[in-house]
C-alpha positions as CSV (number, residue, x, y, z in Angstrom):
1,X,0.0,0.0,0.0
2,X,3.0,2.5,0.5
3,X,3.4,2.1,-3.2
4,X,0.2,3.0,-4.1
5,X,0.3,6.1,-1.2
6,X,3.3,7.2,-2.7
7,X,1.9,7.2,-6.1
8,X,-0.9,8.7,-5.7
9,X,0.9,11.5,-3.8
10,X,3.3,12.2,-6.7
11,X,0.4,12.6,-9.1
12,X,-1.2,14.9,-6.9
13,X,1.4,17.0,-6.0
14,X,2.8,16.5,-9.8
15,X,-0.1,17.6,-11.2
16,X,-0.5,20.7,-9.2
17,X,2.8,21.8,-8.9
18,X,3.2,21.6,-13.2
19,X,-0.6,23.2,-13.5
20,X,0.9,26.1,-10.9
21,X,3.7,27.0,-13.1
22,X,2.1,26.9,-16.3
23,X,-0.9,29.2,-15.3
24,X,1.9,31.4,-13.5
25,X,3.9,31.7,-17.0
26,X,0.5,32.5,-18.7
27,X,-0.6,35.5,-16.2
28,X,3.1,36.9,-16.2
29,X,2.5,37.5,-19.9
30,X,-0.4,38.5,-19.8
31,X,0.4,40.8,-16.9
32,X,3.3,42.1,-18.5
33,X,1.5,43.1,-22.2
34,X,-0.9,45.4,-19.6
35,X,1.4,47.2,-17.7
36,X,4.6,47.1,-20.3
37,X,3.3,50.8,-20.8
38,X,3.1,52.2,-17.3
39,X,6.8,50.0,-16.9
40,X,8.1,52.3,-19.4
41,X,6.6,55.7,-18.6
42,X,7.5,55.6,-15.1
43,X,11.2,53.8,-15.8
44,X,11.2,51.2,-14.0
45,X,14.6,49.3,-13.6
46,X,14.4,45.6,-15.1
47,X,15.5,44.3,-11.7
48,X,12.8,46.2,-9.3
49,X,10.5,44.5,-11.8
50,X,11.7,41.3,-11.6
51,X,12.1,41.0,-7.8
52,X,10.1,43.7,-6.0
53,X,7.4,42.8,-8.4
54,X,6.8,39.3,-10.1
55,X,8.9,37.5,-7.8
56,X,6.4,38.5,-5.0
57,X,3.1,38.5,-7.0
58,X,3.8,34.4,-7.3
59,X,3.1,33.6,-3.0
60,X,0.0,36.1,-4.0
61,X,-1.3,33.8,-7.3
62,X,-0.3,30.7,-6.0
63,X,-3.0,30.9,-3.0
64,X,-5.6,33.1,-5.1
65,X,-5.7,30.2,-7.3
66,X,-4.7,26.8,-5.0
67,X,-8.3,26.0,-4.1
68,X,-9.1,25.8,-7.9
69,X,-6.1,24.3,-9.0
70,X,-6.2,21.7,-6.4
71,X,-9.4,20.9,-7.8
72,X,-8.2,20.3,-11.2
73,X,-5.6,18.6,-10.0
74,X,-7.5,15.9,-8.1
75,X,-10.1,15.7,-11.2
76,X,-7.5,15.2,-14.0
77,X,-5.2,12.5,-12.5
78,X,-7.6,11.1,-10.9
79,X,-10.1,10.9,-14.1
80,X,-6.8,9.2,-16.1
81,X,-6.5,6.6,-13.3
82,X,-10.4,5.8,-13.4
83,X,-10.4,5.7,-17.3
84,X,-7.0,3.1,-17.5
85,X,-8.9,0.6,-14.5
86,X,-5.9,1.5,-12.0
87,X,-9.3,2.9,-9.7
88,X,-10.9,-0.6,-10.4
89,X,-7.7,-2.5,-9.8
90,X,-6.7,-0.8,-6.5
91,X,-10.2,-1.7,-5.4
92,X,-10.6,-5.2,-6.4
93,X,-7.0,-5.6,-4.9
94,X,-9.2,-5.7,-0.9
95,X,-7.9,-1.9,-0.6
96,X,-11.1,0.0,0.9
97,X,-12.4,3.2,-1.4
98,X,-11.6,5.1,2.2
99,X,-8.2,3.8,2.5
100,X,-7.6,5.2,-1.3
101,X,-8.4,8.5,-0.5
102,X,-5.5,8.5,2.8
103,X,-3.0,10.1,0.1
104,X,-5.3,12.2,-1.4
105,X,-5.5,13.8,2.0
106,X,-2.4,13.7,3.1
107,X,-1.5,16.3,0.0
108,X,-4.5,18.4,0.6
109,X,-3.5,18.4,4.2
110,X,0.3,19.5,2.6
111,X,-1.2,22.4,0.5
112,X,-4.1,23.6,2.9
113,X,-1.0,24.3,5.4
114,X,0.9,26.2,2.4
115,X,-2.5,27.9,1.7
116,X,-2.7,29.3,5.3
117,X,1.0,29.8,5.9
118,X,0.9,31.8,2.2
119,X,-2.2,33.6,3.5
120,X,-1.3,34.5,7.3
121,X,3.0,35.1,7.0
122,X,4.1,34.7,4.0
123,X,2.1,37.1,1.2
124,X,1.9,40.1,4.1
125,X,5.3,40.0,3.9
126,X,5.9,40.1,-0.1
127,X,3.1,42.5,-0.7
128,X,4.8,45.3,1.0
129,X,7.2,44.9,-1.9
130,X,4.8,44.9,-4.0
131,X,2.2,47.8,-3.1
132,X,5.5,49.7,-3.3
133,X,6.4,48.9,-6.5
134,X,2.9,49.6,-7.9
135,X,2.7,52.9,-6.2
136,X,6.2,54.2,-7.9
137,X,5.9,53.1,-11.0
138,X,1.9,51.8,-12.0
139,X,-0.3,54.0,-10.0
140,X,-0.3,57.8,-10.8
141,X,0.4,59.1,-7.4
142,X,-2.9,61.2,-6.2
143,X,-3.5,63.7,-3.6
144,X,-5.8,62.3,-1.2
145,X,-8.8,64.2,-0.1
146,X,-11.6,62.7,1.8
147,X,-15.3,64.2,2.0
148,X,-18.1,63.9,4.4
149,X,-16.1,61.6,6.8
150,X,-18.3,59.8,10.1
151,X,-16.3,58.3,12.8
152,X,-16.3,56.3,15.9
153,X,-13.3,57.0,17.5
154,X,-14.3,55.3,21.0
155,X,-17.0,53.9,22.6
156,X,-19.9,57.2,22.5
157,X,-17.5,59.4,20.6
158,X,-18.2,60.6,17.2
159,X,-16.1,62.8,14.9
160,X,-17.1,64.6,11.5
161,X,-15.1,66.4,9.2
162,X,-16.5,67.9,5.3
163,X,-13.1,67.0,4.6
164,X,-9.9,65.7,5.3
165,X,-6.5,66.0,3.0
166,X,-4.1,63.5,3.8
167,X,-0.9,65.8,2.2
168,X,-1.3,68.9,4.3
169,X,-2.9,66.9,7.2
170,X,-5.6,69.1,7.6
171,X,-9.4,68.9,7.6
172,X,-12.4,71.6,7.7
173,X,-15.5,72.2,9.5
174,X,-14.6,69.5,12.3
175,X,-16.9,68.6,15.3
176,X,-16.4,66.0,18.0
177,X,-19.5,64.5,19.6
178,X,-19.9,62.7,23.0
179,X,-22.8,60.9,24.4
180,X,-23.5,58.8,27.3
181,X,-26.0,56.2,26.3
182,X,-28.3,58.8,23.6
183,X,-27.8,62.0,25.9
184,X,-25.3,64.2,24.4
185,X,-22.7,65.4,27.3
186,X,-20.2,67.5,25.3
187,X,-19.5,68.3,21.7
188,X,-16.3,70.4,20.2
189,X,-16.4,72.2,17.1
190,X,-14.0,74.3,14.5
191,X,-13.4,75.4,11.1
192,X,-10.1,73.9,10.8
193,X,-8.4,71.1,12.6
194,X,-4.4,70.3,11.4
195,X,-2.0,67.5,12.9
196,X,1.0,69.1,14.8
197,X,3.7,66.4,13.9
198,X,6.3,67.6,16.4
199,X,3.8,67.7,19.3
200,X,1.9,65.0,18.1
201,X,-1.7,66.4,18.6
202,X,-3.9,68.3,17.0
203,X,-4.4,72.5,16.4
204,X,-8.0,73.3,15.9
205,X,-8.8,77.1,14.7
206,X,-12.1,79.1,15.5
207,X,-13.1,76.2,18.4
208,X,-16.4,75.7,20.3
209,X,-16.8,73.9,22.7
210,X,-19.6,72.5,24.9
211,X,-20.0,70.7,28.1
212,X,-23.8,69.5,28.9
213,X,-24.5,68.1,32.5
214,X,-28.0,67.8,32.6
215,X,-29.7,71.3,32.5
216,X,-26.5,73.1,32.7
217,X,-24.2,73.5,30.0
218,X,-21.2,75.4,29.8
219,X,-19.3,77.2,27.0
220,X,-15.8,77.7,25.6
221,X,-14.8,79.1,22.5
222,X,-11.3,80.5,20.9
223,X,-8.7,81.0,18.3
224,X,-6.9,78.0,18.8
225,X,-7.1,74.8,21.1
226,X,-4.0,72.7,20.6
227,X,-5.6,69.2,22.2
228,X,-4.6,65.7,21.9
229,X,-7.5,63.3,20.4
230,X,-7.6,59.5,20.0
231,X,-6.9,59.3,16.0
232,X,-4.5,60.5,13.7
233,X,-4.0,61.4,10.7
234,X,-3.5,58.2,9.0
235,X,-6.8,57.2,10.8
236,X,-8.5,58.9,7.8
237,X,-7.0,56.6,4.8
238,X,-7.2,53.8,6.5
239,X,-8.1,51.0,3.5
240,X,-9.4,47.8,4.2
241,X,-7.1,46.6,1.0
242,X,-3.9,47.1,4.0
243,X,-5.4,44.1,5.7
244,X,-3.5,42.2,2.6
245,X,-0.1,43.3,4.6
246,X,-0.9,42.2,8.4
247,X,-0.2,38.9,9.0
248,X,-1.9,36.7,11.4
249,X,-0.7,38.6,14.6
250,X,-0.8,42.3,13.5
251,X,-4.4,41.6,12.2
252,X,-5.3,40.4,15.3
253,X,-4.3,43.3,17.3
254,X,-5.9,45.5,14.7
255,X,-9.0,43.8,15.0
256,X,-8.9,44.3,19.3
257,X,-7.8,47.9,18.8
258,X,-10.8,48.3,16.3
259,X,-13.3,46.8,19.2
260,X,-12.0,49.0,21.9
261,X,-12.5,51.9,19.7
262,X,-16.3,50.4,18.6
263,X,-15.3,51.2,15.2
264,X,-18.5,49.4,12.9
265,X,-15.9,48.7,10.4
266,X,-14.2,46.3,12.7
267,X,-16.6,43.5,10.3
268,X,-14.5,43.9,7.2
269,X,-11.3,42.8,9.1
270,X,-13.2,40.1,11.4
271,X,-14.1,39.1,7.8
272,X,-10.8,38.7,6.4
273,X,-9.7,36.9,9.2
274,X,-11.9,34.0,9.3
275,X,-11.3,34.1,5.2
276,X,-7.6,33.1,6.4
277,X,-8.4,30.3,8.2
278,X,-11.9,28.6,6.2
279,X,-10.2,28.7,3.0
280,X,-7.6,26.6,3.3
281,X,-9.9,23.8,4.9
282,X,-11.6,24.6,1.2
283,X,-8.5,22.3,-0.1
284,X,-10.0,18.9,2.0
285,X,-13.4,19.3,0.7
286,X,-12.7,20.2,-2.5
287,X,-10.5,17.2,-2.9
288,X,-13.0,14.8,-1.7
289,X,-15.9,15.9,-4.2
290,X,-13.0,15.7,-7.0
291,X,-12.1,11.9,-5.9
292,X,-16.2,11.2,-5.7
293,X,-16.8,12.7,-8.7
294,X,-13.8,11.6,-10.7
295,X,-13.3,8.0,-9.8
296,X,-16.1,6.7,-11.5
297,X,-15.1,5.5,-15.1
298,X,-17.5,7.1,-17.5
299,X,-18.5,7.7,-21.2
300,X,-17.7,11.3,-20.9
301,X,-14.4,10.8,-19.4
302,X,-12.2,13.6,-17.9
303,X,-14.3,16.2,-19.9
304,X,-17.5,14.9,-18.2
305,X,-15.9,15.1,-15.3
306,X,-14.0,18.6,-15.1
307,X,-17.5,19.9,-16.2
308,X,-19.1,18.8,-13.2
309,X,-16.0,19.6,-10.8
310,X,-15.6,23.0,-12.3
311,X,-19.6,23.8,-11.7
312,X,-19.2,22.6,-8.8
313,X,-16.3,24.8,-7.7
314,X,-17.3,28.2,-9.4
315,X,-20.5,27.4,-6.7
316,X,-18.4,27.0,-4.1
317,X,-16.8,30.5,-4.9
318,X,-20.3,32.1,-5.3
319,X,-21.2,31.0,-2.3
320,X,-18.0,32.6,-0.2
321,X,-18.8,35.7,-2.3
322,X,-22.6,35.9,-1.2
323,X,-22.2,34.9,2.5
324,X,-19.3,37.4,2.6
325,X,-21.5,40.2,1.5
326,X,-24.0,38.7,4.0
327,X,-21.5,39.1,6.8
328,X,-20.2,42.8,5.9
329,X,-23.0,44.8,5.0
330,X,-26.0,42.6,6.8
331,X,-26.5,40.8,10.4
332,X,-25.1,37.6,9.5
333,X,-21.9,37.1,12.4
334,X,-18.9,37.2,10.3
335,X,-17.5,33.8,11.6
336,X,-21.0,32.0,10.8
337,X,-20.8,33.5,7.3
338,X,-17.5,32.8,6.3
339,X,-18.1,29.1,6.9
340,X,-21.2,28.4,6.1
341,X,-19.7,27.3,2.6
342,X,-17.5,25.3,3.9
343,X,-20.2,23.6,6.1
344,X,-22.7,23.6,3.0
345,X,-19.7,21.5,0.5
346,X,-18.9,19.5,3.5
347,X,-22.5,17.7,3.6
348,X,-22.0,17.9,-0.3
349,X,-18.4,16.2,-0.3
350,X,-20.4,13.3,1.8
351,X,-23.2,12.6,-0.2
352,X,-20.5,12.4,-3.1
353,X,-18.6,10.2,-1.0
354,X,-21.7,7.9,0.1
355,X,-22.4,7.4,-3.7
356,X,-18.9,7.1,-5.5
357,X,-18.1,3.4,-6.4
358,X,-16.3,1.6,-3.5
């Protein structure tokens, strides 16, 4: 049986590894023909293109693309093995169906660890390298101006600003709200409020301020207020694309920072965090609805069954699309949602497995 084990794991690895690198040649190209332009308007050196580029767009491919590649994999050798008889011979040999699929699992177990080490350690790392590169020489640098900006800065404190522009540091028509429970208790207004980056606080100009206790209230106003608040400047171009370089720890503590401040967004990184961890358990199941499906020796043969397999899969992706949505803009608990495909294709992957000639 170690023979067998070891063959199987050879194809499987084989396959995907050699599917990997050919797709990888094929978007390089591709990639290259679209941006050969911006490459040469903004002079970029041959080498920063080479290594602070495509060398660390491949981690970034290779686990936007394992899940679906793994499929293939799985469906293609494993079609070519059901279509020779080696399916029927290992069977008829007294080796169980579950036994067969031991190897399978063993390299899905292999690539759902690259998967999450790529995801959580690895890509963080490379796409600083990249998000530099594309900023200096594909992006057009703009100047950043933000408009109508809400806030939670803290638990029951609120901040607006018309705007806020991220190159002088400076914003206009800034008020800071707080309330305990719905009661408002003090609120501070100004035209202009501007980061003081030797002091490290904030200069507001033409301030009023108000403190409410009940019936009483109180009133301050002046020129300037130099003050320290609970945000800065980079506060206001704060992307949820950066979450592509935190790894695993730094997201973490963004995500508890995020909670302490009650900032709603906190959902979109909760999001991406579970993402980390649910997709690479995508590799198992994908791999046992690919054995199911493929190891049955039909008239259709491998196109039969990379039709199916690839349906199947493209639904698998709609699904972690739609429940994502669910979980970021609606009432579904981001942890729930993130899995709920994964708990949908596992019940899936069963039947398939309950079914599939043994």
């Amino acid at each position: 049986m170690r023979t067998i084990d070891l063959y199987i794991i050879k194809k499987f690895l084989g396959t995907f590894f050699f599917t990997l690198v050919l797709l990888i040649f094929i978007v390089i190209v591709f990639d290259i023909s679209e941006k050969i332009d911006d490459f040469l308007r903004h002079d970029a050196p041959l080498k920063a293109i080479v290594f602070d580029y495509y060398l660390n767009f491949v981690p970034y491919f290779i686990n936007l693309f394992s899940y679906l590649l793994t499929f293939i994999a799985v469906i293609f050798f494993t079609s070519r093995m059901a279509s020779d008889s080696e399916i029927v011979a290992i069977l008829s040999s007294g080796i169980s169906f579950r036994r067969m699929l031991f190897p399978y699992f063993i390299s899905a177990l292999v690539l759902g660890l690259l998967s999450f080490f790529l995801a959580n350690f690895i890509i963080p790392y490379t796409n600083k390298s990249m998000f530099a590169f594309e900023k200096r020489y594909i992006n057009d640098p703009k100047e950043f101006t933000d408009q109508n900006i809400h806030k939670q800065i803290s638990p029951g404190t609120f901040i607006y600003l018309e705007n806020f522009n991220i190159k002088t540091k400076s914003g206009w028509k800034f008020s800071l709200e707080k309330f305990n429970g719905r009661v408002l208790t003090y609120k501070l207004s100004g035209e202009r409020i501007e980061w003081d980056s030797l002091r490290l606080g904030w200069t507001i100009t033409n301030y009023y301020a108000r403190h409410l206790n009940g019936m009483e209230e109180s009133i301050k106003k002046g020129v300037t207020l130099d003050t320290t608040l609970p945000f800065k400047p980079a506060d206001f171009t704060e992307d949820i694309e950066e979450v592509k370089i935190m790894n695993y720890f730094t997201l973490r503590e963004h995500i508890k920072d995020k909670k302490l401040r009650g900032d709603p967004d906190v959902i979109k990184y909760q999001v991406k965090k579970y993402e980390r961890i649910a997709f690479p358990f995508a590799t198992l199941i994908l791999t046992l609805i690919g054995v199911s499906v493929s190891s049955r020796k039909v008239r259709g043969g491998i196109g039969y069954h990379l039709g199916l397999g690839l349906a199947l899969t493209f639904i698998y992706i709609l699904f972690m699309q739609i429940f994502t949505v669910f979980a970021t803009f609606g009432d579904l608990p981001p942890l729930i949602a993130v899995w709920i495909p994964n708990i949908i294709f596992s019940i899936i992957a069963f039947y398939l497995y309950r079914i599939a000639p043994k």
